[in-house]
TIBAMI-390129 format. One record per residue (C-alpha): residue number from 1; x, y, z. Coordinates in nm, 2 decimals. Example, Ala and Ser with C-alpha at 12.3 -4.5 7.8 and 13.67 -1.06 7.14 Angstrom:
2
+-----+--------+--------+--------+
|   k |      u |      v |      w |
+-----+--------+--------+--------+
|   1 |   1.23 |  -0.45 |   0.78 |
|   2 |   1.37 |  -0.11 |   0.71 |
+-----+--------+--------+--------+
END
This chain:
92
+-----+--------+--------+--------+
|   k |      u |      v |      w |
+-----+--------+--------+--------+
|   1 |   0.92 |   0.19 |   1.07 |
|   2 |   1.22 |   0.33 |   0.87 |
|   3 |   1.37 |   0.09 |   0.51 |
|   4 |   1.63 |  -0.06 |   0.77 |
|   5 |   1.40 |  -0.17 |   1.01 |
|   6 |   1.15 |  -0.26 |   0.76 |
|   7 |   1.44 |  -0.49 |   0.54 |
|   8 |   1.60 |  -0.67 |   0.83 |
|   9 |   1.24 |  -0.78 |   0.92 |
|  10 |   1.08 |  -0.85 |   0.59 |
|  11 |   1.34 |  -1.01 |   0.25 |
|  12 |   1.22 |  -0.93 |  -0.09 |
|  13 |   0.92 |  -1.14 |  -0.16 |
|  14 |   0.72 |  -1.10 |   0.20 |
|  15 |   0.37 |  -1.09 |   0.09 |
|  16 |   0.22 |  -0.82 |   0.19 |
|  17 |  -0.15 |  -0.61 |   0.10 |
|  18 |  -0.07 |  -0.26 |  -0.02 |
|  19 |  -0.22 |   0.03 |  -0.06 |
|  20 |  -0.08 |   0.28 |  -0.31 |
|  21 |  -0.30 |   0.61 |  -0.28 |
|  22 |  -0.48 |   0.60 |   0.06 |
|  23 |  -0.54 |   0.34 |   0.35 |
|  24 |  -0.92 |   0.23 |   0.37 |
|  25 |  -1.00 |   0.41 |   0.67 |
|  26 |  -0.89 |   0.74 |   0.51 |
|  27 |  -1.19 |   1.00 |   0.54 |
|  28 |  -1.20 |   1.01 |   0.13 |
|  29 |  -1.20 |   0.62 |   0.11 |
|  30 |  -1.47 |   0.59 |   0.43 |
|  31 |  -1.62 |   0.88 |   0.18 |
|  32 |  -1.63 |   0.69 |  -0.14 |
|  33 |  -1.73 |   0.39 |  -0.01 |
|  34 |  -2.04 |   0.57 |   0.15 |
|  35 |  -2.08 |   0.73 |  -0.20 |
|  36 |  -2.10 |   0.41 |  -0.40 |
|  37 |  -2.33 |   0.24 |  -0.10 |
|  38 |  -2.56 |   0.50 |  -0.18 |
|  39 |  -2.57 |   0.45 |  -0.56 |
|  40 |  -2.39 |   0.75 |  -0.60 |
|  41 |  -2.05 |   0.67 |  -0.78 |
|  42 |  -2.00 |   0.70 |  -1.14 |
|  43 |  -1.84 |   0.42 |  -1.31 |
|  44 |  -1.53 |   0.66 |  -1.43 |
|  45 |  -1.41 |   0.77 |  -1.14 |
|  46 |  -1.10 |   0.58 |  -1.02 |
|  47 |  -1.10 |   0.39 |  -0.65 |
|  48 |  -0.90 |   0.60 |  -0.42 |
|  49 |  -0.87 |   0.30 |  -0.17 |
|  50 |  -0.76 |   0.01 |  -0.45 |
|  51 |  -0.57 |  -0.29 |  -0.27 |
|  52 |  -0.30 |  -0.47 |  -0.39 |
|  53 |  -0.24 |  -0.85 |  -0.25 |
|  54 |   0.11 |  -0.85 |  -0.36 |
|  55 |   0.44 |  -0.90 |  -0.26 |
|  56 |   0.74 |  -0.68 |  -0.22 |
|  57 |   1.00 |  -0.66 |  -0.53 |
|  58 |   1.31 |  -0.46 |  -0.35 |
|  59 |   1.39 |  -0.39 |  -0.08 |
|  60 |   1.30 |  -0.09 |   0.11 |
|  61 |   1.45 |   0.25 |   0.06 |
|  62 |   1.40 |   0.60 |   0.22 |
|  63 |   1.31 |   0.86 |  -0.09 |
|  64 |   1.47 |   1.22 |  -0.05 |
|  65 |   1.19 |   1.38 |   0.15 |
|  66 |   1.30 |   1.11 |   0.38 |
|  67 |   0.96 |   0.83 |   0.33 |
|  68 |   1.06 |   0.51 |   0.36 |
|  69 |   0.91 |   0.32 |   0.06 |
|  70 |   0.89 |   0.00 |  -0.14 |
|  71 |   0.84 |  -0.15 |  -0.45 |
|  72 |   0.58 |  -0.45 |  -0.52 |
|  73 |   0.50 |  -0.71 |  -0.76 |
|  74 |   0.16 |  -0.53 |  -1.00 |
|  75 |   0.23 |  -0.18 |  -0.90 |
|  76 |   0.53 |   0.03 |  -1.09 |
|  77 |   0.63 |   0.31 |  -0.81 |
|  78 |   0.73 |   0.28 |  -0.46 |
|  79 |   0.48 |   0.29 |  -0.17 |
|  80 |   0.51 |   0.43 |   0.16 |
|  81 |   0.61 |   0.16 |   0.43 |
|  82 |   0.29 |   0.37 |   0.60 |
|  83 |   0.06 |   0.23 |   0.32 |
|  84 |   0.19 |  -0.12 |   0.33 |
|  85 |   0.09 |  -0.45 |   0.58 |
|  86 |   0.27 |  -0.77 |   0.58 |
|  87 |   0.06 |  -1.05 |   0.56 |
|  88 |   0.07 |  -1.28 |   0.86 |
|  89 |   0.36 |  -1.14 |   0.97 |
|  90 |   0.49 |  -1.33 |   0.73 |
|  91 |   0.87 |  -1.34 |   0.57 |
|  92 |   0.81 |  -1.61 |   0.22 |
+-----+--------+--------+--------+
END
């Protein structure tokens, strides 16, 4: 989905769940998770697969490489449209 398609869908304030550095079923998230599972994660080593419940804060915009991102509410950069899922469909 391009910022246009995403913005005449979704206003600013759609909740959605995002994910800012990789989606769970990424091979390094499956990889961490099976990690920690297996008691072998050390405390200091940051979650590649963190989850934000959140809602959007702009609306969306295409970056100059040409990814379509947005800003939410707890996180302070744009995320990909690709790393983002409205909740319930749902516009607030």
């Amino acid at each position: 989905m391009n910022a246009d398609e995403f913005n005449a869908l979704y206003p600013v304030g759609t909740p959605v769940v995002a994910y800012p550095f990789v989606r769970p079923e990424h091979p390094i998230a499956v990889a961490f998770r099976k990690a920690a599972d297996a008691g072998r994660r050390r405390g200091a080593e940051p979650v590649p697969c963190e989850r934000l419940d959140t809602r959007t804060r702009s609306v969306a915009w295409s970056r100059g490489h040409g990814a379509p991102v947005v800003l939410v509410e707890g996180y302070s950069g744009g995320i990909c449209l690709t790393h983002i899922d409205v909740v319930n469909g749902g516009a607030s």
